[in-house]
DOLOTI-165217 format. One record per atom (N, C-alpha, C, O): residue in one letter; atom name; x, y, z. Coordinates in steps of 0.05 Angstrom, whole numbers. Each point is the difference from the previous one (the first is absolute). Layout:
% residues N
<atom><code>A</code><site>CA</site><u>X</u><v>Y</v><w>Z</w></atom>
...
This chain:
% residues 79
<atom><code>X</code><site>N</site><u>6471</u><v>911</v><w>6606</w></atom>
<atom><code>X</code><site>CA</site><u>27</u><v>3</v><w>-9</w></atom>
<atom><code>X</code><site>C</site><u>17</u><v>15</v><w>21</w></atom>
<atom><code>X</code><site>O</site><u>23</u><v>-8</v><w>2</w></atom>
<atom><code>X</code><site>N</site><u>-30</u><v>28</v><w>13</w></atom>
<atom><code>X</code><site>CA</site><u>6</u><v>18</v><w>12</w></atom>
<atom><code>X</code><site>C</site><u>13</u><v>-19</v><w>24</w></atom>
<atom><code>X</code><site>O</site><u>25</u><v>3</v><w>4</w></atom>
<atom><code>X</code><site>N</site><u>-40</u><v>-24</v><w>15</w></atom>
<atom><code>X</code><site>CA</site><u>11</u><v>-9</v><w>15</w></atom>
<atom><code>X</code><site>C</site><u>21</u><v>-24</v><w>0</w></atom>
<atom><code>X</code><site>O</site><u>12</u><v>-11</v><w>19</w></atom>
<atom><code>X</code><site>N</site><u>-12</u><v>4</v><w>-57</w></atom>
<atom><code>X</code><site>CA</site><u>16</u><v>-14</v><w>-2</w></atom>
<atom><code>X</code><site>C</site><u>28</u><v>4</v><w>1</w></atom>
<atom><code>X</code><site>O</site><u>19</u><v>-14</v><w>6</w></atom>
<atom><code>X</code><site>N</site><u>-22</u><v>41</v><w>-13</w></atom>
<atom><code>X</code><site>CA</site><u>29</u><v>18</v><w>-10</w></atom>
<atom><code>X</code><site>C</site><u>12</u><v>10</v><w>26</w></atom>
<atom><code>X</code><site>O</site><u>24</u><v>5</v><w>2</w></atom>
<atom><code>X</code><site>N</site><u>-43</u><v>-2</v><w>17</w></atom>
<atom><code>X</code><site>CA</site><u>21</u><v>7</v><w>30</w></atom>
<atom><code>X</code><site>C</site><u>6</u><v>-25</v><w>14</w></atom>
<atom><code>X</code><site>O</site><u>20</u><v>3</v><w>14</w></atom>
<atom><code>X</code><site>N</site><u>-31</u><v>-30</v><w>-12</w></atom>
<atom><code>X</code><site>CA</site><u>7</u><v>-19</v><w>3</w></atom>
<atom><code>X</code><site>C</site><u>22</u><v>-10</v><w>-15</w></atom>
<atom><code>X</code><site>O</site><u>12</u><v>-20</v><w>9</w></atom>
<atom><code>X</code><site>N</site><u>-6</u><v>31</v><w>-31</w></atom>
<atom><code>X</code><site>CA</site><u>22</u><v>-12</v><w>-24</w></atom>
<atom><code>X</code><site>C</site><u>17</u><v>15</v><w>13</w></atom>
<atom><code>X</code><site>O</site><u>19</u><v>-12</v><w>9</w></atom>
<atom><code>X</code><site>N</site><u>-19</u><v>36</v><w>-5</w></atom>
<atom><code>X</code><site>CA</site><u>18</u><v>21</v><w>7</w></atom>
<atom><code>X</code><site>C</site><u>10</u><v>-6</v><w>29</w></atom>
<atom><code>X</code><site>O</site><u>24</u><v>-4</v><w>5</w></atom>
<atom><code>X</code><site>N</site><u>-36</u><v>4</v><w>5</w></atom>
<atom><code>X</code><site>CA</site><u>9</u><v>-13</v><w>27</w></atom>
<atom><code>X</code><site>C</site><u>24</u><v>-27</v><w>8</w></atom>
<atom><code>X</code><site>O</site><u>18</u><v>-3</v><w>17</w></atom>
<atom><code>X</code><site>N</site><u>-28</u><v>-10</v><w>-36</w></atom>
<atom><code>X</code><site>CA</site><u>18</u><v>-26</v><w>6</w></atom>
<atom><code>X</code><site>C</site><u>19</u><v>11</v><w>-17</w></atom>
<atom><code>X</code><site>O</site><u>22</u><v>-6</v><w>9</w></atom>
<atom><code>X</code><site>N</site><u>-18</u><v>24</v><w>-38</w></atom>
<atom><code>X</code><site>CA</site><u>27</u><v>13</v><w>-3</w></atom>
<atom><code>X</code><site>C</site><u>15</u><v>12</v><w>11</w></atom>
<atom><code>X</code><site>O</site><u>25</u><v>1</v><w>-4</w></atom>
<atom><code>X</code><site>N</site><u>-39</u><v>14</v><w>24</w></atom>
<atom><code>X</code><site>CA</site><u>17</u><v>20</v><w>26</w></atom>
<atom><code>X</code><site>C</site><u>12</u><v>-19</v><w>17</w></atom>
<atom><code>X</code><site>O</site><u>24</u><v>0</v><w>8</w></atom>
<atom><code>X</code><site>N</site><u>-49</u><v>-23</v><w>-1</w></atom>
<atom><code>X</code><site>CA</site><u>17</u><v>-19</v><w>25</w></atom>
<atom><code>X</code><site>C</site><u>18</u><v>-18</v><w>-14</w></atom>
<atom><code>X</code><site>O</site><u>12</u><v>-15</v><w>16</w></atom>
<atom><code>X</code><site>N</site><u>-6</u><v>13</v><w>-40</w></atom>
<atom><code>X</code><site>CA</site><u>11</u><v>-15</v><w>-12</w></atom>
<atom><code>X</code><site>C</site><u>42</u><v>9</v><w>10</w></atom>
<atom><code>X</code><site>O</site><u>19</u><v>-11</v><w>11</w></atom>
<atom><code>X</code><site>N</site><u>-28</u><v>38</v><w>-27</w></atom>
<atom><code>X</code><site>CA</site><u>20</u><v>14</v><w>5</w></atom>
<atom><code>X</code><site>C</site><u>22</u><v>5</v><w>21</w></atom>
<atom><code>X</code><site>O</site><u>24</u><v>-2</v><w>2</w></atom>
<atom><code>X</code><site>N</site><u>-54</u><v>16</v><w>17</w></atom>
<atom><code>X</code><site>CA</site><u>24</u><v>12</v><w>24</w></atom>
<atom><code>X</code><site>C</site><u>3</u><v>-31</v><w>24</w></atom>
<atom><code>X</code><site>O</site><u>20</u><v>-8</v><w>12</w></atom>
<atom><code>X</code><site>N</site><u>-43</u><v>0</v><w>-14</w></atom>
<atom><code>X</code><site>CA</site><u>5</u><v>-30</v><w>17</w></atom>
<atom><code>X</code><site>C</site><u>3</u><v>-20</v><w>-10</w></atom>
<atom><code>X</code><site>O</site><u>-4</u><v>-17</v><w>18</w></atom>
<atom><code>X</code><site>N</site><u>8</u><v>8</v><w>-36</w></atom>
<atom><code>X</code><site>CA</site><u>7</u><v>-31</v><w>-16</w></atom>
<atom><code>X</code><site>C</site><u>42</u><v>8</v><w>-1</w></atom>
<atom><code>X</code><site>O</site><u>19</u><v>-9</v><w>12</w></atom>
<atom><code>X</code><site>N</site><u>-23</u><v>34</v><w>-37</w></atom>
<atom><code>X</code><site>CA</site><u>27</u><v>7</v><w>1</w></atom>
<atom><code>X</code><site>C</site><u>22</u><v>32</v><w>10</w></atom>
<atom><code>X</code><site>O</site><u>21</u><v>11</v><w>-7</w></atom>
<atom><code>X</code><site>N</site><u>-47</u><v>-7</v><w>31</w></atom>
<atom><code>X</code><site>CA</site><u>19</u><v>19</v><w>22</w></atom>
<atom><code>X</code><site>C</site><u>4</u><v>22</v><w>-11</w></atom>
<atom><code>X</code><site>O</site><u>15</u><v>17</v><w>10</w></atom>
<atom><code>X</code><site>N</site><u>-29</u><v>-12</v><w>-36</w></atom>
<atom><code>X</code><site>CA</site><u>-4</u><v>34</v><w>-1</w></atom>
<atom><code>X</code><site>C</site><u>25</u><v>0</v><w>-33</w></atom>
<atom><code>X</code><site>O</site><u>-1</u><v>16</v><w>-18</w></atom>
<atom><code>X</code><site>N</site><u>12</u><v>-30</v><w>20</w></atom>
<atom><code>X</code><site>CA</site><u>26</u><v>-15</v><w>-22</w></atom>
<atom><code>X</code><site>C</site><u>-17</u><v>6</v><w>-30</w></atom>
<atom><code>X</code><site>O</site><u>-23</u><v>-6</v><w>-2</w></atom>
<atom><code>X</code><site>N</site><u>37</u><v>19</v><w>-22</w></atom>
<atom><code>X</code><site>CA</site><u>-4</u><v>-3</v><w>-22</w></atom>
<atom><code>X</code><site>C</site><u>-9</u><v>-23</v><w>-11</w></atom>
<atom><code>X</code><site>O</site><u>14</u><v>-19</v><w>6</w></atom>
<atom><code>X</code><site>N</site><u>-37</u><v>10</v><w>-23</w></atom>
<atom><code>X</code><site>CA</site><u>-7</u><v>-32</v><w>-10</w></atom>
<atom><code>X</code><site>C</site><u>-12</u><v>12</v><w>-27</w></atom>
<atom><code>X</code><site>O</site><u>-12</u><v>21</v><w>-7</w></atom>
<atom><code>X</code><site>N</site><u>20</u><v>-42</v><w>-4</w></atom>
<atom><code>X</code><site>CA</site><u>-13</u><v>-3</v><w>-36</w></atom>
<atom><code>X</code><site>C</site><u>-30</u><v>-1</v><w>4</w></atom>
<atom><code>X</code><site>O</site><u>-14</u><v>-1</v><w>19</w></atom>
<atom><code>X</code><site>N</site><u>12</u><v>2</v><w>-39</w></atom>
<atom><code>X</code><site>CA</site><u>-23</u><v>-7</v><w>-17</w></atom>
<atom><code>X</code><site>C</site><u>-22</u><v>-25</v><w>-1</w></atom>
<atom><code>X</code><site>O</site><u>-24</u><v>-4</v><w>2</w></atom>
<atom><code>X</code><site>N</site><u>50</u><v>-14</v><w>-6</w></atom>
<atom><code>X</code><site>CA</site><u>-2</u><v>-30</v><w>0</w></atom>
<atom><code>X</code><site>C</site><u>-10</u><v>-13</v><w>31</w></atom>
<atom><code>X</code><site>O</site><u>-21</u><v>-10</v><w>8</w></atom>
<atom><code>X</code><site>N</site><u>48</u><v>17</v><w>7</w></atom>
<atom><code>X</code><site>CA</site><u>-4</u><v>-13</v><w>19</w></atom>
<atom><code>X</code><site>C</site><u>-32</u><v>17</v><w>21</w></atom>
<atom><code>X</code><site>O</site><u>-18</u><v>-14</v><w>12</w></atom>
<atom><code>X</code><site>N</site><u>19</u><v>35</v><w>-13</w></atom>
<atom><code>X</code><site>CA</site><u>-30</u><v>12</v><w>12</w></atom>
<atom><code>X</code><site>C</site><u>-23</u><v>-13</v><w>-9</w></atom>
<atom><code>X</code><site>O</site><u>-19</u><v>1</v><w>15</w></atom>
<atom><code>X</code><site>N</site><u>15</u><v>-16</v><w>-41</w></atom>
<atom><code>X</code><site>CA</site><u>-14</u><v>-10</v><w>-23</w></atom>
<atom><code>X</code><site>C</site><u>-8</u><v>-24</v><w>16</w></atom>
<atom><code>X</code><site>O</site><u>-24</u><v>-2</v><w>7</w></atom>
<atom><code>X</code><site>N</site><u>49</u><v>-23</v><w>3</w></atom>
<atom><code>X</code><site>CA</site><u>0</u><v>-24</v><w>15</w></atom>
<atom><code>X</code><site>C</site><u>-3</u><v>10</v><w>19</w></atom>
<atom><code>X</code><site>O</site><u>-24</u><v>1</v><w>6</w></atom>
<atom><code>X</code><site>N</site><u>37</u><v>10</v><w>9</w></atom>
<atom><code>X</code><site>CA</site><u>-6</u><v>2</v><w>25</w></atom>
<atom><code>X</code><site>C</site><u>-35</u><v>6</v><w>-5</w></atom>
<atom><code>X</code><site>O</site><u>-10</u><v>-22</v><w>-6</w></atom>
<atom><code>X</code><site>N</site><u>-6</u><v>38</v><w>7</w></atom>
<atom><code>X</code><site>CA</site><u>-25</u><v>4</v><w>8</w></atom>
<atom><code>X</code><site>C</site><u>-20</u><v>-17</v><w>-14</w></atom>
<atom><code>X</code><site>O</site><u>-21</u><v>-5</v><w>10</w></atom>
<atom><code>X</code><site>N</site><u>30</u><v>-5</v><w>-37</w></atom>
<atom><code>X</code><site>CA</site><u>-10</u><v>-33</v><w>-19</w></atom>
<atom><code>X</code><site>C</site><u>-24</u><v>21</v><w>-19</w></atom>
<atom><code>X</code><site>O</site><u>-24</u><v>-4</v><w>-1</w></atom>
<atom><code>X</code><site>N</site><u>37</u><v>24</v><w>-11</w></atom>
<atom><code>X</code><site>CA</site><u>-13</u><v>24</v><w>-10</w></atom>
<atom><code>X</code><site>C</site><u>24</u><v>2</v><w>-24</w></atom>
<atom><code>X</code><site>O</site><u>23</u><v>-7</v><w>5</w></atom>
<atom><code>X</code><site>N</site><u>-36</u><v>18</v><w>-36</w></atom>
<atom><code>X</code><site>CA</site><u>7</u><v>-5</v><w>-26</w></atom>
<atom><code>X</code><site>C</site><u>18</u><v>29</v><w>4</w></atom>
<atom><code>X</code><site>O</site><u>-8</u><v>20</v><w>12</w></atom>
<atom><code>X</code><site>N</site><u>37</u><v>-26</v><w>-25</w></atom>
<atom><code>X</code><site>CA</site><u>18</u><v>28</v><w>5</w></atom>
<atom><code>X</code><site>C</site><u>-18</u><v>25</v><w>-19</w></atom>
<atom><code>X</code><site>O</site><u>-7</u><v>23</v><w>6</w></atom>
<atom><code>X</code><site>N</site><u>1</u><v>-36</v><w>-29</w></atom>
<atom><code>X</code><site>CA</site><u>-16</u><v>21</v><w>-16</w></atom>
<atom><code>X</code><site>C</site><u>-24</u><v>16</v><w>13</w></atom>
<atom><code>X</code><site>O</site><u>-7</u><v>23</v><w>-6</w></atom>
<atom><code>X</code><site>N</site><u>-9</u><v>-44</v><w>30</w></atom>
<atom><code>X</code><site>CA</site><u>-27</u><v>18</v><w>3</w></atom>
<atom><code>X</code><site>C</site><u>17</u><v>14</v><w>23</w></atom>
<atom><code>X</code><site>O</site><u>-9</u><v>23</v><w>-3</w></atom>
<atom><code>X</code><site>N</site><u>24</u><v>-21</v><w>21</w></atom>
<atom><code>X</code><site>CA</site><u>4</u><v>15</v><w>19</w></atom>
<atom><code>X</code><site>C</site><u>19</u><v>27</v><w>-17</w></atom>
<atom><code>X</code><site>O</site><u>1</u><v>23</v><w>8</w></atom>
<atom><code>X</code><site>N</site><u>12</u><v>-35</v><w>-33</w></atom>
<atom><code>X</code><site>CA</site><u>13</u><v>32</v><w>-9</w></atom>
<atom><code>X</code><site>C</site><u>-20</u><v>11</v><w>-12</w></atom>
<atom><code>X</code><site>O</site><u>4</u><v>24</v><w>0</w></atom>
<atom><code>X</code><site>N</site><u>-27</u><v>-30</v><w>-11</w></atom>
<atom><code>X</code><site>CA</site><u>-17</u><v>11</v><w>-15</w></atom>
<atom><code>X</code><site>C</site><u>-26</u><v>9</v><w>19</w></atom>
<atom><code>X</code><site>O</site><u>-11</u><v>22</v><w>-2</w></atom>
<atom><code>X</code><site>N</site><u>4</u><v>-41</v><w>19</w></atom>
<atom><code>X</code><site>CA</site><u>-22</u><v>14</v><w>17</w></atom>
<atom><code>X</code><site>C</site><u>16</u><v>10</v><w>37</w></atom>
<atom><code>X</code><site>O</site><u>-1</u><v>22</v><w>11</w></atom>
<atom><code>X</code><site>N</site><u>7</u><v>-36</v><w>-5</w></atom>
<atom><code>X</code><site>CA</site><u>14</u><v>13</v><w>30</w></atom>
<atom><code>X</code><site>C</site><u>14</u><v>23</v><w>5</w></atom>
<atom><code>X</code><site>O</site><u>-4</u><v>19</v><w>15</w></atom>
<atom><code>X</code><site>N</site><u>24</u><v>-25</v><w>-33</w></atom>
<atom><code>X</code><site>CA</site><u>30</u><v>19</v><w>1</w></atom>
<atom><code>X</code><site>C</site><u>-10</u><v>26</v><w>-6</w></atom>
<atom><code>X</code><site>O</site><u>12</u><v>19</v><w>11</w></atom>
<atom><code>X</code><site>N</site><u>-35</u><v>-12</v><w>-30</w></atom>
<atom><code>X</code><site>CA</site><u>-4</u><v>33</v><w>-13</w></atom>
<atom><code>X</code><site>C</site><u>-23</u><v>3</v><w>27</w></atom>
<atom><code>X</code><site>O</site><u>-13</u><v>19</v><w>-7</w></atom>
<atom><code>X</code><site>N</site><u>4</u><v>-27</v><w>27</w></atom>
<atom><code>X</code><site>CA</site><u>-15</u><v>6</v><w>18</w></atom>
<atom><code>X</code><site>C</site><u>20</u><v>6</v><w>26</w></atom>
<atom><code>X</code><site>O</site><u>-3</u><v>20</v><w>14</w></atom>
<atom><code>X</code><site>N</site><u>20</u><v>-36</v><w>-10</w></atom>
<atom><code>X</code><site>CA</site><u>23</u><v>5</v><w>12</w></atom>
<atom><code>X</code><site>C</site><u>17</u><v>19</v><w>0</w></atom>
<atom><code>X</code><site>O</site><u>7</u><v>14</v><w>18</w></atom>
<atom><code>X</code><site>N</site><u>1</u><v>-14</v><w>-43</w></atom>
<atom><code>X</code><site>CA</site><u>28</u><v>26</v><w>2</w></atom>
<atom><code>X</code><site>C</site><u>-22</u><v>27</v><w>2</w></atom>
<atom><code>X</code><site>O</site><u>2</u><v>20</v><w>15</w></atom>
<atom><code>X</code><site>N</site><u>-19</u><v>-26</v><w>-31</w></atom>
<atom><code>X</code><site>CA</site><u>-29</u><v>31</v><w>0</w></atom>
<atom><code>X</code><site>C</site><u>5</u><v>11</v><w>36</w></atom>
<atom><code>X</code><site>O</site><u>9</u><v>22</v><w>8</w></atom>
<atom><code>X</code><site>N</site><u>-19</u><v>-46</v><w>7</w></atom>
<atom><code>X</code><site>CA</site><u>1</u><v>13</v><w>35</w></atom>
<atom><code>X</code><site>C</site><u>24</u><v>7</v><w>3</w></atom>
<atom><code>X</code><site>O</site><u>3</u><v>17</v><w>18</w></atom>
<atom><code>X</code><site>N</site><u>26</u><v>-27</v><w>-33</w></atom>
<atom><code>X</code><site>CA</site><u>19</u><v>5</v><w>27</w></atom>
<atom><code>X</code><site>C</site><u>13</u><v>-21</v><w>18</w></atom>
<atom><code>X</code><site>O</site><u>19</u><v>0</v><w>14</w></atom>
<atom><code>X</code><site>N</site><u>-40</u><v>-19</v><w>-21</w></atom>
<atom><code>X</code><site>CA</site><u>14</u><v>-25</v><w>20</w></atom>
<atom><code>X</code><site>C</site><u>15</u><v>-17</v><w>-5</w></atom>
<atom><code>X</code><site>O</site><u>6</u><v>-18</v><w>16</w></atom>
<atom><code>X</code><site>N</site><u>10</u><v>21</v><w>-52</w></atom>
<atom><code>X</code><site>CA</site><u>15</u><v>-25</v><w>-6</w></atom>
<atom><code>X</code><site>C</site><u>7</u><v>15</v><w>-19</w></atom>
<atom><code>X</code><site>O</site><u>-13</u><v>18</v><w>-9</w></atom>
<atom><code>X</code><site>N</site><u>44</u><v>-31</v><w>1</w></atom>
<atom><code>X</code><site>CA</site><u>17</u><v>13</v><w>-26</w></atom>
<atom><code>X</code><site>C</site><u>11</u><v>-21</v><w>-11</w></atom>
<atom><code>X</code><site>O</site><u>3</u><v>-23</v><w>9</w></atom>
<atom><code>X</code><site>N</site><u>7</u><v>35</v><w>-37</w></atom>
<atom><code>X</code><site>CA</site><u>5</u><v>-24</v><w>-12</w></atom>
<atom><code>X</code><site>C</site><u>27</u><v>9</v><w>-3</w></atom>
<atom><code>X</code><site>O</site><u>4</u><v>25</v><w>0</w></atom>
<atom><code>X</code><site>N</site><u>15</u><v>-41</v><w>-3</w></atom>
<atom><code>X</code><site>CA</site><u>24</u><v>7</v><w>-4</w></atom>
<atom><code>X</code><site>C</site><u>17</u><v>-10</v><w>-23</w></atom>
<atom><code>X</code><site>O</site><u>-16</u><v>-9</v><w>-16</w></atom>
<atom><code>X</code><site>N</site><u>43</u><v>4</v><w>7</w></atom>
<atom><code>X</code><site>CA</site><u>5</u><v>-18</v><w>-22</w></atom>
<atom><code>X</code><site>C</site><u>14</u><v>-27</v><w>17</w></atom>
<atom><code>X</code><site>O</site><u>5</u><v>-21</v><w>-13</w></atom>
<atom><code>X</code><site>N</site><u>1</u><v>22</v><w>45</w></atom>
<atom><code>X</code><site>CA</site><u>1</u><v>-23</v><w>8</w></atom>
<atom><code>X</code><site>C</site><u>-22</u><v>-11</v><w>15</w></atom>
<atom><code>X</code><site>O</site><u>4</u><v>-16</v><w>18</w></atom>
<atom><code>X</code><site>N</site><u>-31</u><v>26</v><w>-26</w></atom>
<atom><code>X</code><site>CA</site><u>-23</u><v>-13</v><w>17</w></atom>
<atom><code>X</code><site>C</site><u>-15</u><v>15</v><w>-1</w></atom>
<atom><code>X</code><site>O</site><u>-1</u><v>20</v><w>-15</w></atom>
<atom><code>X</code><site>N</site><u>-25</u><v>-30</v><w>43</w></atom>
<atom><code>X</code><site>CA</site><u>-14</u><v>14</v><w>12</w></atom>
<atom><code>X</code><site>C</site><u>3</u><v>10</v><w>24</w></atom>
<atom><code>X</code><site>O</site><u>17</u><v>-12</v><w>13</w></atom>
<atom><code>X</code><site>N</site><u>-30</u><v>34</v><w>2</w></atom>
<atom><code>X</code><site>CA</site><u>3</u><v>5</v><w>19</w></atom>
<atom><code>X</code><site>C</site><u>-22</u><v>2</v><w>22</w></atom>
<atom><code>X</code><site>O</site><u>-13</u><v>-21</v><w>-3</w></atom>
<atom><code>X</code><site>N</site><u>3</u><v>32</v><w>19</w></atom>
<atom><code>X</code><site>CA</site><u>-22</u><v>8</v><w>19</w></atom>
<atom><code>X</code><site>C</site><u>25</u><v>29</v><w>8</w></atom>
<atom><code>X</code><site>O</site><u>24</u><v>3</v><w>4</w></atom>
<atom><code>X</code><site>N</site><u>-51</u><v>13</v><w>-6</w></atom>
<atom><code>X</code><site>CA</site><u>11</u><v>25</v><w>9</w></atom>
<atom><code>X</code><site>C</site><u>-2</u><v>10</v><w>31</w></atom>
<atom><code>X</code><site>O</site><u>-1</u><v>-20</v><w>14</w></atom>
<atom><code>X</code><site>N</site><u>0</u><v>37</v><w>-4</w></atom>
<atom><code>X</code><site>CA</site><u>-2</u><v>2</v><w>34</w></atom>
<atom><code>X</code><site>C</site><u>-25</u><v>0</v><w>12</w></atom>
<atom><code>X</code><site>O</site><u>-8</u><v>-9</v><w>22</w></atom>
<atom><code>X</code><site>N</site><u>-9</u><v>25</v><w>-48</w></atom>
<atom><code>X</code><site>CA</site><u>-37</u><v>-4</v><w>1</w></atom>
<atom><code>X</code><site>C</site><u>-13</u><v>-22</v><w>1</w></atom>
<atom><code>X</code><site>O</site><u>-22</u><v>-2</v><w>9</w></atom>
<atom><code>X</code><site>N</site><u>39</u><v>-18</v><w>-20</w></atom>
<atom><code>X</code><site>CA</site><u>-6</u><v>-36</v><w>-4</w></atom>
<atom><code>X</code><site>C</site><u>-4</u><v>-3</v><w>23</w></atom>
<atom><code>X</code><site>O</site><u>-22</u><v>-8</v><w>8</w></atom>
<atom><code>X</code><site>N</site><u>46</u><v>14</v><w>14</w></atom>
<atom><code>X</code><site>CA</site><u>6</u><v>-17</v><w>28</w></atom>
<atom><code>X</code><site>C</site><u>-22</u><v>18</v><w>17</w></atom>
<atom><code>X</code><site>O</site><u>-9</u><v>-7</v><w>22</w></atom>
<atom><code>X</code><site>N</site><u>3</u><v>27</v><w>-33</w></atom>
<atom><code>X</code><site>CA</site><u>-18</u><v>11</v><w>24</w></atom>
<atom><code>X</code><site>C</site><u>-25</u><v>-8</v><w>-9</w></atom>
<atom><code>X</code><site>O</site><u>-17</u><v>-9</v><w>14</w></atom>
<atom><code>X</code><site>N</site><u>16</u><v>13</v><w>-37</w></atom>
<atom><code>X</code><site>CA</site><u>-34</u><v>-18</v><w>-6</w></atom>
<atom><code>X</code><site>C</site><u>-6</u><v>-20</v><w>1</w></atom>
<atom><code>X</code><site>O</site><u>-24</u><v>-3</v><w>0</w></atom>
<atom><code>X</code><site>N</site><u>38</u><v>-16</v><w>2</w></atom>
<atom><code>X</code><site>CA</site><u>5</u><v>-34</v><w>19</w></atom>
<atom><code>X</code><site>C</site><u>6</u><v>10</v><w>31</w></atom>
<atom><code>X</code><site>O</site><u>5</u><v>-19</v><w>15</w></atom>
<atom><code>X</code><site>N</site><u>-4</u><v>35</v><w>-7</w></atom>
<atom><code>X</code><site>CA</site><u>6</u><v>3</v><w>35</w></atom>
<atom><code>X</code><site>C</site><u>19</u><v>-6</v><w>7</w></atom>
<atom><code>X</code><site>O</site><u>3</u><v>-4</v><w>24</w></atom>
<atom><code>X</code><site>N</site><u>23</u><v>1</v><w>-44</w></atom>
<atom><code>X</code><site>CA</site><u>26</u><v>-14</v><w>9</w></atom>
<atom><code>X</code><site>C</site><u>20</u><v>31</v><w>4</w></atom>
<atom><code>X</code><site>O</site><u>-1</u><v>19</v><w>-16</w></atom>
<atom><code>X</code><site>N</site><u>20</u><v>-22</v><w>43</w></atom>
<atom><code>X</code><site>CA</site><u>19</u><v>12</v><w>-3</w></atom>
<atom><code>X</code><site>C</site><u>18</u><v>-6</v><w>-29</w></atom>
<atom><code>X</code><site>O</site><u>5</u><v>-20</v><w>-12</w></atom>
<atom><code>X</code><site>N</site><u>2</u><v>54</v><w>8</w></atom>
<atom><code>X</code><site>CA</site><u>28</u><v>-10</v><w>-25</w></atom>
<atom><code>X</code><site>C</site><u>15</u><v>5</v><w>12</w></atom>
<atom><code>X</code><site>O</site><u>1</u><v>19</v><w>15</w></atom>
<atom><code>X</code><site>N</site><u>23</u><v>-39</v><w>-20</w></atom>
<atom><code>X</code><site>CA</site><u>31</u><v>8</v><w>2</w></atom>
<atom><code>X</code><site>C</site><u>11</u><v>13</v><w>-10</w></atom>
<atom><code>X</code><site>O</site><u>-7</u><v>1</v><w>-24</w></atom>
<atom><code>X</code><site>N</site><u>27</u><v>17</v><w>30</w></atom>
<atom><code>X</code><site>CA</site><u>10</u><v>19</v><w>-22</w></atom>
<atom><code>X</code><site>C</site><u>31</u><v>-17</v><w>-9</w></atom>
<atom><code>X</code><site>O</site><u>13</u><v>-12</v><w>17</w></atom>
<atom><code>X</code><site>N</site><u>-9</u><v>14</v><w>-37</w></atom>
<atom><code>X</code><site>CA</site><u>25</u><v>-9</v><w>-13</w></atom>
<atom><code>X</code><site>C</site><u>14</u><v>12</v><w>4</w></atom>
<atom><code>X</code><site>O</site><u>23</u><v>-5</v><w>-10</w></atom>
């Protein structure tokens, strides 16, 4: 389970900052985009996620936090 959940997690991070550039995204669309059920990623990903630090949830989306981009090796941009 363990390596499923950083592989899940992963393609949520790259989902984010490289699919849509670091940009606020739903629920839904993170759901299609990665072809993963919106329910199992709010119920199993997201509370492993926000726990580290690396993603927030907001009321217009999701996010990757600055720890996201460094734990993927990516420079962040600052806004």
């Amino acid at each position: 389970m363990q390596k499923v959940l950083i592989i899940s997690t992963i393609k949520i991070l790259e989902c984010l900052i490289k699919r849509y550039d670091g940009r606020a995204v739903g629920l839904e669309t993170i759901a299609v985009t990665i072809g993963e059920e919106s329910i199992t990623i709010e119920d199993v990903y997201e509370p492993y996620l926000v726990k580290r630090r690396i993603y927030r949830t907001y009321s217009r989306g999701r996010r990757a936090t600055p720890k996201a981009y460094q734990h993927l090796g990516i420079t962040y941009k600052v806004e």
